[in-house]
N, C-alpha and C positions, 0 to 999 in steps of 0.2 A: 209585194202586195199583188194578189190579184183578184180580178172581179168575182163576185159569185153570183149566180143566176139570182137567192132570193132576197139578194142586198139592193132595193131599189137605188139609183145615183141620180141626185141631181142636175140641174146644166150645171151648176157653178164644181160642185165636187166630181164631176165627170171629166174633166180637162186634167183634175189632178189624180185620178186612176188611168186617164189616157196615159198620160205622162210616163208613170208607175209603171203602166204593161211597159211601154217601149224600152224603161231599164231594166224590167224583169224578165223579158221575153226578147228583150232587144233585137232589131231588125238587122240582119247582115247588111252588108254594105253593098251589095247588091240592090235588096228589097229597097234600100233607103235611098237609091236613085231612081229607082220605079218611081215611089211616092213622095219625090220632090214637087212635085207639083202641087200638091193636097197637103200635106204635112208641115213643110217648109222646114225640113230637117236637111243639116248639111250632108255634101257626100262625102266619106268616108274612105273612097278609093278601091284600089285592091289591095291583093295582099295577105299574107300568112296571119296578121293579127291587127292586132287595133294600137297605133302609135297613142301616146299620152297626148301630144296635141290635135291629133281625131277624135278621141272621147272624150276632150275639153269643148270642140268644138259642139259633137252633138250637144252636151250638158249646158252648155251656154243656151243651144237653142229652146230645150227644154224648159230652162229656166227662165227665160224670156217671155214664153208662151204664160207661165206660173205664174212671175210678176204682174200680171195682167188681167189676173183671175180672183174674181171676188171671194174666191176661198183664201187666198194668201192673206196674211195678219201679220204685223211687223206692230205687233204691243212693245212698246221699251222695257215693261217690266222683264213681261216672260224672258223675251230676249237677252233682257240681261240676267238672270238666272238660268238659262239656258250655255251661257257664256260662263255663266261661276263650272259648269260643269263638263263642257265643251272643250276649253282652251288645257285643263288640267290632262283629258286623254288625249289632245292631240299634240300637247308636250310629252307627255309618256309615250306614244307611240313614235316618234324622231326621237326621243333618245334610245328609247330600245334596239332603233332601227329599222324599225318596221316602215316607216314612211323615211325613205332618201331623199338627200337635198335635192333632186330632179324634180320628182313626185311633191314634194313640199313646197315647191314654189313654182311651178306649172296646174295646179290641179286647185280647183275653187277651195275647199274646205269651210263651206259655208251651210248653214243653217238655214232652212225655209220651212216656215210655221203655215200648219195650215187649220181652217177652224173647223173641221172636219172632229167631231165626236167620237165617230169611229177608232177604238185600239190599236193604233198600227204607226210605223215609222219604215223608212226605205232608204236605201241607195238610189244616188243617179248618175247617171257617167259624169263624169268632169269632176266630182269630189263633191255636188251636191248630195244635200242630206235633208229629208222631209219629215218631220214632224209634226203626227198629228194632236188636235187638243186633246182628243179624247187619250190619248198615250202618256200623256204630263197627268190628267184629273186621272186616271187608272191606277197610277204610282201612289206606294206608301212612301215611299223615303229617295232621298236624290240618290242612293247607289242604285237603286232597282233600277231607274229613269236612267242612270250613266251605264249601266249594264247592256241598254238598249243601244246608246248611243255609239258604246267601244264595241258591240257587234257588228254595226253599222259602219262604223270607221275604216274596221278591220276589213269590210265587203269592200271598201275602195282598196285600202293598201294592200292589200294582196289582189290586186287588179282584174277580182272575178268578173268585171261585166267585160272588161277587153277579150279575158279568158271565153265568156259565153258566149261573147260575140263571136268570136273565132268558130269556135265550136258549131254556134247556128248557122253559121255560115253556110255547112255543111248538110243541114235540114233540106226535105224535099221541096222542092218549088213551089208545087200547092199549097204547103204549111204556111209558107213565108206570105202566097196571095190571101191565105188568110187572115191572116196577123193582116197586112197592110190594110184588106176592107174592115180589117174591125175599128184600126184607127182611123181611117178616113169617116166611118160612118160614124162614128162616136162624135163628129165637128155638128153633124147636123140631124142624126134620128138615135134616142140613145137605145127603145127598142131594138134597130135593127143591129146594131153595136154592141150590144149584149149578147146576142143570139149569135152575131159572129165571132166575139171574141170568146165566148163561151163553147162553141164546137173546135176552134180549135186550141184553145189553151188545153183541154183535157189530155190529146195528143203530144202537143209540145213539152206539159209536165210527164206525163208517160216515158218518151221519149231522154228525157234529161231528169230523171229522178235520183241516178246513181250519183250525176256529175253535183248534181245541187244537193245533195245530201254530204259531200264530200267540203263541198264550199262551205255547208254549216258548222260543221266540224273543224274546220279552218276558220273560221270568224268566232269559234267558241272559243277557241284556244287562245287565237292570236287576240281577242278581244279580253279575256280576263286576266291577259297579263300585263295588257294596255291598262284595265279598270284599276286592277291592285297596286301597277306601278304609281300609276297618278293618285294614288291617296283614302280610294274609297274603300267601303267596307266590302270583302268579296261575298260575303253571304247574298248583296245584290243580285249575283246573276243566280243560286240558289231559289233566292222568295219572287225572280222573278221568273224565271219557269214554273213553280210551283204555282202563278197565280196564272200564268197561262193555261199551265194542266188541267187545269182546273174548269176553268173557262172550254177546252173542250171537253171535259166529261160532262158537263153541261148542255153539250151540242151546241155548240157556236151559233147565232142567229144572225149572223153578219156584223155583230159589232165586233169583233175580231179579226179582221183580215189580215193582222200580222201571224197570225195562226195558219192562214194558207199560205202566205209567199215564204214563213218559216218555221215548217210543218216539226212539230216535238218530238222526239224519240225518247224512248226510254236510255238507250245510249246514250245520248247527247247529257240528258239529266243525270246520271250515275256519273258521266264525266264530271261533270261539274260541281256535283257535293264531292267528290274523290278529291279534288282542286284545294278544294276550299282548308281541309286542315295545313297543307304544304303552303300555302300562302300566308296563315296566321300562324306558321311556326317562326321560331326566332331565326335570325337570319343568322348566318353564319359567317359572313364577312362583306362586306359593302359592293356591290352591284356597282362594275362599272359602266358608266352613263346615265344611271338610272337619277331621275328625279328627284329633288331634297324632297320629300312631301312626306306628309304623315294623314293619320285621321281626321286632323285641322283642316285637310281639305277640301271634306264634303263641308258641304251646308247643313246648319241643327234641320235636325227632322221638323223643330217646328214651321222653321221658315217655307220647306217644301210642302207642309201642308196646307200654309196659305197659298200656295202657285198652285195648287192643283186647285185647290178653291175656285181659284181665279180661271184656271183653263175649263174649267168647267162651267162657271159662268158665261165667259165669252163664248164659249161654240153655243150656247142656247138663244135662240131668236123669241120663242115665245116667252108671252107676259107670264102664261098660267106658271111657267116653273120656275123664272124670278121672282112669281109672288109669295111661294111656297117656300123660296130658299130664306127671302125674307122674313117672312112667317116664323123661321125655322130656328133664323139669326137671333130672334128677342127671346128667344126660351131665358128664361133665370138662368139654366145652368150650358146654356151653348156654347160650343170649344171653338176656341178660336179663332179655325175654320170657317165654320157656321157663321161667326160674326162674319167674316170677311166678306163670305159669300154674300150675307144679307146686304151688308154696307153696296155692293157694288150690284147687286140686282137693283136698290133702290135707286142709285146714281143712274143704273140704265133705264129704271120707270119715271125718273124726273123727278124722283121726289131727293130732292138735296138736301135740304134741313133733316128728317128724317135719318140720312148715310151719317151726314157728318157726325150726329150724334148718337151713332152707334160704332162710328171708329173712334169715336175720343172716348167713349167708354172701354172700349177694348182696349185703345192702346196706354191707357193708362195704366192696364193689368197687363201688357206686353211682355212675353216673352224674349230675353237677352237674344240677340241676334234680330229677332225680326221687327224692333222696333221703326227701322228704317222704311219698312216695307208698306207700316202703317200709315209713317208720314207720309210715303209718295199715294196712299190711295187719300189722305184725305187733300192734298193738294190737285191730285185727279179730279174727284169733286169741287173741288171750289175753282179750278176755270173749267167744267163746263159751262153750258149755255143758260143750265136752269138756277147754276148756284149764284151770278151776279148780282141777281136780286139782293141778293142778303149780305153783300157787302160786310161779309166777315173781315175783322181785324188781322187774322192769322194769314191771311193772303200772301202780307208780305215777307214777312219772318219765315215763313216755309218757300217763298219764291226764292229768299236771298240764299237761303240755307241751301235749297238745290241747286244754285248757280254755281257755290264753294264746293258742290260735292264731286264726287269722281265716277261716277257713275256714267252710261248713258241715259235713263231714263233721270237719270236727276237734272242733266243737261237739259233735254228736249222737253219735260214737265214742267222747268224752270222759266226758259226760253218764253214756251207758250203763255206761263205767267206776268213775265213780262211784256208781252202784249198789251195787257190791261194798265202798265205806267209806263209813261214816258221815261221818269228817270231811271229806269232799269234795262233801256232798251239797248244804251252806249253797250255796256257791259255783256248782255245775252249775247249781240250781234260779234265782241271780242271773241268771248267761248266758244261758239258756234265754228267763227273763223279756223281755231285754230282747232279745232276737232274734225273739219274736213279736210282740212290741209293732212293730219295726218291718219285720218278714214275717208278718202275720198271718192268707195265705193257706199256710203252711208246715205239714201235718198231720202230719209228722210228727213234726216239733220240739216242736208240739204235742202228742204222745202220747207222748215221750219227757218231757216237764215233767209230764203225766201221770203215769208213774212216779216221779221224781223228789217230787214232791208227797208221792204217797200214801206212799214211804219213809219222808217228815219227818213222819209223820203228819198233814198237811194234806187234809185227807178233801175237805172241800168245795171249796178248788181243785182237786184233783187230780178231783173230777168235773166240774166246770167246765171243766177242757183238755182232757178226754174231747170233751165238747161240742164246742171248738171246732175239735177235730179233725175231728169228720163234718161240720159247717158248712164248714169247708176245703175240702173236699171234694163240695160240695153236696149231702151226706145229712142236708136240712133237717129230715130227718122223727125220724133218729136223732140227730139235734145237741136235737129238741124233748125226747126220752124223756130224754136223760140232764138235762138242764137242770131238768125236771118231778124226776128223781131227787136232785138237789141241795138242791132245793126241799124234797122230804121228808127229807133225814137229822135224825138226832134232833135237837131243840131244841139240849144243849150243842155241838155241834159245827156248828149253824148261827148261835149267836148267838157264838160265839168269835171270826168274823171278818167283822161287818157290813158292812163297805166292799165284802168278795167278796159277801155275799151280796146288796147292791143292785146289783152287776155282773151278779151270775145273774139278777136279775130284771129288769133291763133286757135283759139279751139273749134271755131264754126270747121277750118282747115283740118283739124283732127279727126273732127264728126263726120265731116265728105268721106275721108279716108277710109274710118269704120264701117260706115254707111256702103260704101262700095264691096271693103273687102267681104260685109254680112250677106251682099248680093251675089259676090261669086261665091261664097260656100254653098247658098242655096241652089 
């Protein structure tokens, strides 16, 4: 990604294009001792290249910054449709071999949604991967969407930003004081920030046009053999240059930035239709390593055209365009989409009775596959704040149903359901348990067992998952305060449950630890 002069950036969305230059433009390890003081980005050292736990550590810090920013969205749905299509290329790519067991279990490989409208998706050192909404609502089908993805994947496993780092390393000194006032000034004036990252990003791509055209070409290849291995359709990466070409014969207005950080060639596209019949010809004998998967892998098209429904929804703030999506949902003949979208504009305008009775119309004529999808929106509505009122019967029978289910948004929609009854709470606060025990980078299942806790009156876990939710998150400093607060709650309700409280105090110890080492990387 990178910025463009007539793309105005919000505060909120302006931390996640900061972020974006410094993966795309990335500061040598030089620059990024200069700008420790302003950035709070780790040092990187010296050195011929960028070791794997150097650009985990910038990426952590990068992503720490992200966590933090009102642009980040951690929706359970998306997210977990995001994972139907995530987990299947980053299994194809370890068996291919493309990602080594070093690299596969050193290197984040983690997903961060952002509500950003804007067309675009990015690398970031450490195996993070950015995802904007408007890139999910742009997609016709989950191969286009995984096409993005396994491009994306392919930019870490073949370790271009360590590659460009290296490379920038070598940039002139001025360029680099460029780069660092555009980040530093991007914290507090985004004017002055734009004017500087924009004189010299123009030089910087100049500069490395050859190198990053080479990279794309490497993430084409090595990425559609990730997509086909894992199960999708290859036409994907096909309809989804063809809907980017598009978009620039159009003259891009800024809602495409993935169109600058990864500019189209006619090359690159002829590649790619060339690809495409040798992938859907019959195989000639079985691929060893390669992944059991078939076309059962992707998800029905219809189901992805409810998630883009949906990411289209959430990136809009205003009433005017939820009202119109609404509007748009009661046509006689509105597709399924359409309803979607209406049902959950109305949820966000308050009007509850209204959603629900346009998802139990829909889902009654529901499409195989996405009928699941229906029930978690209409249980989305009914514990918001506006649907209590109406004390729907269906409450329960959809709460218990998402507590059996295997999902995580059936988990954490469930959970929150059980809020509302005591005798479901034994049970959430079970599931919950053993869902971060074995996701225990998961903040907010963690902060949902949080609630769940303090319902049951469990005071001292319930600040303890507090805890572990800013440690999730790497806000080592806020995972210390509340841990230190567990520590003081009164006597009876710290010696009621010993076992928790030698957990708190082993991890307050963990968190010191983290908390220091975060301070000498900076």
């Amino acid at each position: 990604m990178v910025f463009h002069a007539r793309t105005p950036l919000s505060p909120s969305s302006r931390r996640w294009s900061v972020a974006v230059l410094a993966a795309a433009l990335l500061l040598p390890p030089s620059a990024v001792t200069q700008a420790q003081s302003g950035v709070n980005l780790p040092s990187l050292g010296d050195g011929a290249g960028m070791s794997i736990a150097a650009e985990r550590r910038l990426g952590d810090s990068i992503a720490r910054d992200l966590y933090r920013d009102p642009d980040y969205l951690d929706d359970p749905v998306l997210v977990d449709y995001l994972q139907t299509l995530w987990q299947p290329l980053l299994g194809a790519a370890r068996a291919r071999g493309d990602v080594p067991p070093e690299l596969s279990e050193r290197l984040a490989w983690q997903l961060l949604i952002s509500r950003d409208k804007r067309v675009n998706a990015f690398a970031l050192p450490g195996g993070y991967l950015g995802v904007h909404l408007g890139l999910v609502a742009a997609t016709e089908s989950s191969a286009e969407l995984a096409s993005v993805l396994a491009h994306e994947l392919s930019h870490v496993s073949q370790r271009h930003i360590a590659r460009m780092l290296t490379k920038q390393d070598q940039a002139a000194p001025w360029l680099m004081g460029a780069l660092i006032l555009g980040v530093l000034a991007a914290r507090a004036n985004v004017d002055v920030a734009n004017a500087a990252i924009a004189g010299s990003q123009a030089v910087a791509i100049q500069n490395q046009l050859n190198f990053s055209r080479d990279m794309e070409r490497e993430a084409d290849r090595v990425g559609f053999g990730v997509l086909t291995g894992a199960g999708f359709e290859p036409l994907g990466f096909v309809t989804m240059f063809e809907k980017l070409q598009q978009a620039a014969r159009l003259n891009d207005d800024g809602s495409f930035p993935y169109l600058r950080s990864h500019p189209l060639t006619s090359e690159r596209m002829a590649d790619m239709r060339a690809r495409v019949p040798l992938a859907e010809a019959p195989p000639t004998g079985p691929r060893v390593g390669a992944p059991v998967t078939g076309p059962a892998a992707s998800p029905p098209k219809a189901l992805h055209a409810l998630m883009a429904a949906r990411a289209r929804v959430l990136s809009e703030n205003g009433p005017d365009r939820q009202r119109a999506w609404l509007q748009a949902g009661q046509a006689p003949n509105a597709a399924p989409a359409a309803q979607y979208a209406a049902a959950l504009s109305a949820h966000r305008l308050g009007q509850s009775a209204q959603a629900l009775s346009i998802v139990r119309q829909a889902r009654a004529a529901a499409a195989p596959g996405t009928q699941g999808a229906w029930d978690l929106l209409q249980l989305e509505i009914l514990i918001g704040p506006n649907a209590r009122a109406l004390n729907d019967a269906s409450l329960g029978t959809l709460r218990d149903q998402a507590l059996a289910g295997s999902t995580r948004a059936d988990l954490l929609f469930g959970a929150q359901a059980a809020l509302t009854s005591q005798g479901a709470l034994v049970g959430a606060a079970a599931r919950l348990q053993a869902w971060v025990v074995a996701q225990p980078k998961d903040a907010q299942a963690w902060q949902t067992l949080s609630r769940v806790q303090a319902a049951l009156g469990q005071r001292l876990r319930s600040v303890r998952s507090e805890a572990e939710a800013r440690a999730a998150q790497m806000d080592y400093g806020g995972a210390l305060d509340r841990l230190r607060a567990a520590q003081m709650l009164p006597p009876a309700e710290r010696n009621a449950d010993p076992m928790e409280l030698a957990i708190v105090d082993v991890r307050r110890r963990e968190v010191e630890e983290l908390l220091r080492d975060s301070a000498r990387q900076e």
